[in-house]
N, C-alpha and C positions, 0 to 999 in steps of 0.2 A: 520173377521177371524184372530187369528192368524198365522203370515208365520216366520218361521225359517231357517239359513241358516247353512247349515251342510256341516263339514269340514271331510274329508275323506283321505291324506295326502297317498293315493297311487301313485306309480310307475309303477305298470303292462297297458303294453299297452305303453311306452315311450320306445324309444334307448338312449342310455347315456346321461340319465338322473338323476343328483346326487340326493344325499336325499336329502341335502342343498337346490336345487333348487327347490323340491318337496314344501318342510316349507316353505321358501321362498315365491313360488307363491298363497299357499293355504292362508298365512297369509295376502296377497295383495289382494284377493279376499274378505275375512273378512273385511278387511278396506272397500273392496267397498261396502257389505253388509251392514257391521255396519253404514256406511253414506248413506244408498239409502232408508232406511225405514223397514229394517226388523225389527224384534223385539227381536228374541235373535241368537244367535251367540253357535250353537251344534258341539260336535266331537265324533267322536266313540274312545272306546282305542279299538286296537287292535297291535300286538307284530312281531318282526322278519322278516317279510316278504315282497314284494312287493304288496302284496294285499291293505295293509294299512296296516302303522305302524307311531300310535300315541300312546304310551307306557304310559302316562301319561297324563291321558284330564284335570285330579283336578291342575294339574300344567300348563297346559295350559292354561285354563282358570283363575286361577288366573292374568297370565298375560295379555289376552283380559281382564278382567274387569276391570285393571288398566287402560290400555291404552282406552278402548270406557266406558264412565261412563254413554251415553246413552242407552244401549241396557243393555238386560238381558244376562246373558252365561247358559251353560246347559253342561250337560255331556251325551252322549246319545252311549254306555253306560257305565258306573265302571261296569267290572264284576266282581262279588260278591265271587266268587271261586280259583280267584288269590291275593284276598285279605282279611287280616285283620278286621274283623267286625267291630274292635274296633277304627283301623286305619280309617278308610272308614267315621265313625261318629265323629272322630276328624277332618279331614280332610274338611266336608262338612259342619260343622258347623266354622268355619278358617276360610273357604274361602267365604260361605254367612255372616258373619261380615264384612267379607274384603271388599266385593261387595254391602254393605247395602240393602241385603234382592232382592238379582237379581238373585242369584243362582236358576238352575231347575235342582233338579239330578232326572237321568235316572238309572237304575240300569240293568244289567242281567244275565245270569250262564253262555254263552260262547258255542260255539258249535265248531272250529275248532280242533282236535284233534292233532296237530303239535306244538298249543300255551300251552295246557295241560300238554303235557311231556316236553315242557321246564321250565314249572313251577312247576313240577314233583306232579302234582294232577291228579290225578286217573280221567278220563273223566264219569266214574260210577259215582263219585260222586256228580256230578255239580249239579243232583238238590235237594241231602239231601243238600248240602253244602247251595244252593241259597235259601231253602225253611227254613232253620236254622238263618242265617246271616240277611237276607233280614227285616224280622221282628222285630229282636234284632235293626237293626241302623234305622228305622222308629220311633221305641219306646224313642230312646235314641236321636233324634230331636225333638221329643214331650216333652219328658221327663227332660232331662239333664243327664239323668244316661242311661248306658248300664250293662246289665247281661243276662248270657243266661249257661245253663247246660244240655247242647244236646252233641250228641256223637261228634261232628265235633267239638265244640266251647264253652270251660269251662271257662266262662268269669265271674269272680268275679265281684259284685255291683262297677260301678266306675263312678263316674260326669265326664263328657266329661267336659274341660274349654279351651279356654275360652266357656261358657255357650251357649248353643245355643241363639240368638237375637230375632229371627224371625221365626213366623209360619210359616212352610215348607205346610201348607196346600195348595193342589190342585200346589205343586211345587216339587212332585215327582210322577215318570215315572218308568214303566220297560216295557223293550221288554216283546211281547207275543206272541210269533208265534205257540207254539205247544198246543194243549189241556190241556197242563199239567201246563203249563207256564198260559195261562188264568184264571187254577182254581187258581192257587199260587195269580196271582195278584188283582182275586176279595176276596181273604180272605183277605188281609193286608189291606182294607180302600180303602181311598181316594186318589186311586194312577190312573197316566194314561197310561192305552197301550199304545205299542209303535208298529205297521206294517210297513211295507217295500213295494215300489209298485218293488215287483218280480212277481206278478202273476193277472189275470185276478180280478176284486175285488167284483164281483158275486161268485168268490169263496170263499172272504173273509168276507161276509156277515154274514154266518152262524157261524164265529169264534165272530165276532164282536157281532152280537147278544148276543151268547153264555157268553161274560164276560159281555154283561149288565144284562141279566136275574141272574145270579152267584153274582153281586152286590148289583141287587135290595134283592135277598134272602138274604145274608148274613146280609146286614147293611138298610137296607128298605130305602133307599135312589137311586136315580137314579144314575148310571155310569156317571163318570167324561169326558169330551169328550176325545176319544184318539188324538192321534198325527200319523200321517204318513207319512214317511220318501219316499222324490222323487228323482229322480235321473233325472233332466230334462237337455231337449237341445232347445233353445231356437233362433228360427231364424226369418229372413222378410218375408221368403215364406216356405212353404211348403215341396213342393218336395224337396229343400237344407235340411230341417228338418227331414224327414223321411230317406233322406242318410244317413245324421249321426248319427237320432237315431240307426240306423240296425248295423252300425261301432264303435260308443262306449258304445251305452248299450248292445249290443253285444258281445265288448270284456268284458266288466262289469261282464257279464253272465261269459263268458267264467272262467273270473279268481275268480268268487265266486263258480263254480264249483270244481274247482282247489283247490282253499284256503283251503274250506272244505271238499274235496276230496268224492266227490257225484259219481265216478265212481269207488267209494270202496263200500268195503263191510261191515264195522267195523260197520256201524248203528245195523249191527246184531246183536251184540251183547254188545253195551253199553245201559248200564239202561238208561231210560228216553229220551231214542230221537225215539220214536217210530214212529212219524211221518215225520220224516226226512230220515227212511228207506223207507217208500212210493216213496219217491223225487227221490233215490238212484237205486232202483227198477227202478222205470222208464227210470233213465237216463241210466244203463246200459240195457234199454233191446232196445233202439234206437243205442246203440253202440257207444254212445257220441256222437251224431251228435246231436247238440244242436239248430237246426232249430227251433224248437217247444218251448223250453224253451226260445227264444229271442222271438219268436213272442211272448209268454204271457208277456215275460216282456214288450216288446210294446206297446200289450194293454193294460196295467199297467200305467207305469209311461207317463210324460206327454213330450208331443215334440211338435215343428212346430211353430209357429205364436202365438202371445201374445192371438189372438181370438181363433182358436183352444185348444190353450193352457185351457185356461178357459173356452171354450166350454168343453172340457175334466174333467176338476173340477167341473164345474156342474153336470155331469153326476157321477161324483164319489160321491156327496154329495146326490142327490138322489139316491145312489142305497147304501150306506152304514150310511147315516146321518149325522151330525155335525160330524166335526175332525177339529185340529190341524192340520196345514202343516209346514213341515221342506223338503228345499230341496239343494240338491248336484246338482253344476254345473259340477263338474272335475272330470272325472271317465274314466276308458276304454282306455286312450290313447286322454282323447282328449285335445285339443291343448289347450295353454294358452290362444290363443287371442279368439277361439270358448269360451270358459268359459266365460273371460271377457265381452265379446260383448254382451253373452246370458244371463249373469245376471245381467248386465246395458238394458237391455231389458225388462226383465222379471220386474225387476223393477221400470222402466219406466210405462211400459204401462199391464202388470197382476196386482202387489203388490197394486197397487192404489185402482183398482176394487176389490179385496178380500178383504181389508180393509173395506170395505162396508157390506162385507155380515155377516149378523147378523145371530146368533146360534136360533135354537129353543128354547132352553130353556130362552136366552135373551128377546127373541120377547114374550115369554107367560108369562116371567114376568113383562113385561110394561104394 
């Protein structure tokens, strides 16, 4: 399997805690990752706020792939709505030369509406924007050239240089959490989901199906395996384990609530997040008591003991099939040495054992 380690660069859930020391620690953790056997090294962008604020991942990672030249970097994800199509395919083709073909870009359209109006894009737009862009800088990593004559993005024929190097095949990603987002990324090819453990993953079955059946029709080729994004806490017992998950994936919960402000009401009336009013609905009609939305994230992402922990991934590989793992140690409030401990742990004694497990489609073709 591969296991990815994601860098997340929030403050929510810390008292006087600077930013500095936020980069700082996040980047100390990557070193540990990068030397413990992970295999690539992911960041989210996201702008402004204590939620996470990593404003630039293509510049971040630039810098991880100098400094660790064994691992792969990723960007998990450029959103495609705060930026330049044109920029975005200069930029990822720079920086996979830079990295000799280690780059895995993730892409997506964005969903907080706080980060929209600072970049003053209409949050209506995000997914003419992402379903416009998206396919133009996939063509232009194939290709070398970008053009595109859609209402958002009147991009004259232009060679991207230096030239792309290297086949980006099966080395791009985009989130796909809504219906709409699945179909977008089984039309573009050879791209991989990207999910989140925010919710129980029997409910994420029928999503996951949905973009493989949507791949096989479009391109009669089987779906790429996705990637799934964990948010784990990693300890020597248990009960230590399931305290802290309830306290930082917890407050995780809490401030992804927040961030994207799920006890509003605005999903009503933006295009394209139709089922993120479902979430919104619910959460207002509990009154924000987010009891319920912590327990599903608990039964979601993974905690407790290196055996649990992968009793845990097994159960998630049979009940949704092959994936990609990418996970988050620092989230919520929780503490630098909890981090460190649980992912000098985790890859100790889990990352050894996943390295082991072989994908279906690897095993049927031996």
């Amino acid at each position: 399997m591969d296991v990815g380690f994601m860098m997340l660069f929030t403050s929510y859930g810390w008292d006087d805690c600077s930013d500095a020391q936020v980069w700082q620690e996040e980047l100390r953790l990557a070193e540990v990752a990068a030397d413990s056997g992970f295999d690539v090294l992911w960041s989210t962008e996201h702008h402004f706020c204590d939620y996470s604020f990593c404003p630039d991942n293509v510049q971040l990672m630039t810098h991880l792939a100098a400094k660790y030249s064994h691992v792969d970097i990723g960007t998990a994800a450029v959103i495609l709505p705060w930026h330049d199509p044109l920029r975005v395919a200069e930029q990822v083709a720079l920086l996979d030369l830079l990295s000799e073909g280690r780059l895995r870009f993730g892409m997506g359209r964005g969903l907080a509406r706080r980060e929209f109006e600072a970049f003053r894009v209409p949050m209506d737009e995000s997914r003419g924007r992402f379903d416009e862009a998206a396919p133009m800088i996939v063509e232009a990593l194939k290709t070398g050239f970008i053009e595109g004559d859609g209402p958002f993005y009147k991009q004259p024929r232009t060679e991207i240089r230096p030239r792309p190097q290297h086949s980006m095949d099966g080395r791009i990603y985009s989130v796909a959490t809504s219906e709409e987002s699945v179909e977008s990324v089984a039309r573009l090819g050879n791209i991989r989901m990207v999910m989140f453990a925010d919710r129980p993953w029997e409910l994420r079955r029928p999503v996951l199906d949905k973009g493989r059946e949507l791949h096989q029709k479009y391109h009669g080729t089987p779906a790429p395996t996705p990637m799934l994004t964990d948010f784990a806490v990693c300890t020597t017992n248990n009960e230590q384990g399931e305290e802290w998950a309830r306290q930082y994936q917890g407050m995780f919960t809490e401030s992804n609530f927040y961030h994207y402000e799920f006890l509003g009401e605005h999903f009503k009336s933006v295009k394209g997040y139709g089922g993120y009013q479902q979430k919104a609905e619910f959460a207002r009609k509990t009154g924000g008591d987010l009891t319920g939305a912590v327990d599903n994230f608990m039964k979601a992402a993974a905690w407790g003991t290196p055996d649990r922990i992968l009793r845990q991934l097994e159960d998630r590989l049979s009940t949704v099939g092959d994936f990609e793992l990418n996970v988050a140690f620092r989230f919520g409030g929780t503490p630098m040495s909890v981090a460190e401990e649980g992912l000098k742990l985790f890859a100790k004694e889990v990352l050894p054992v996943l390295k082991t497990w072989e994908s279906e489609v690897a095993a049927a073709a031996e």
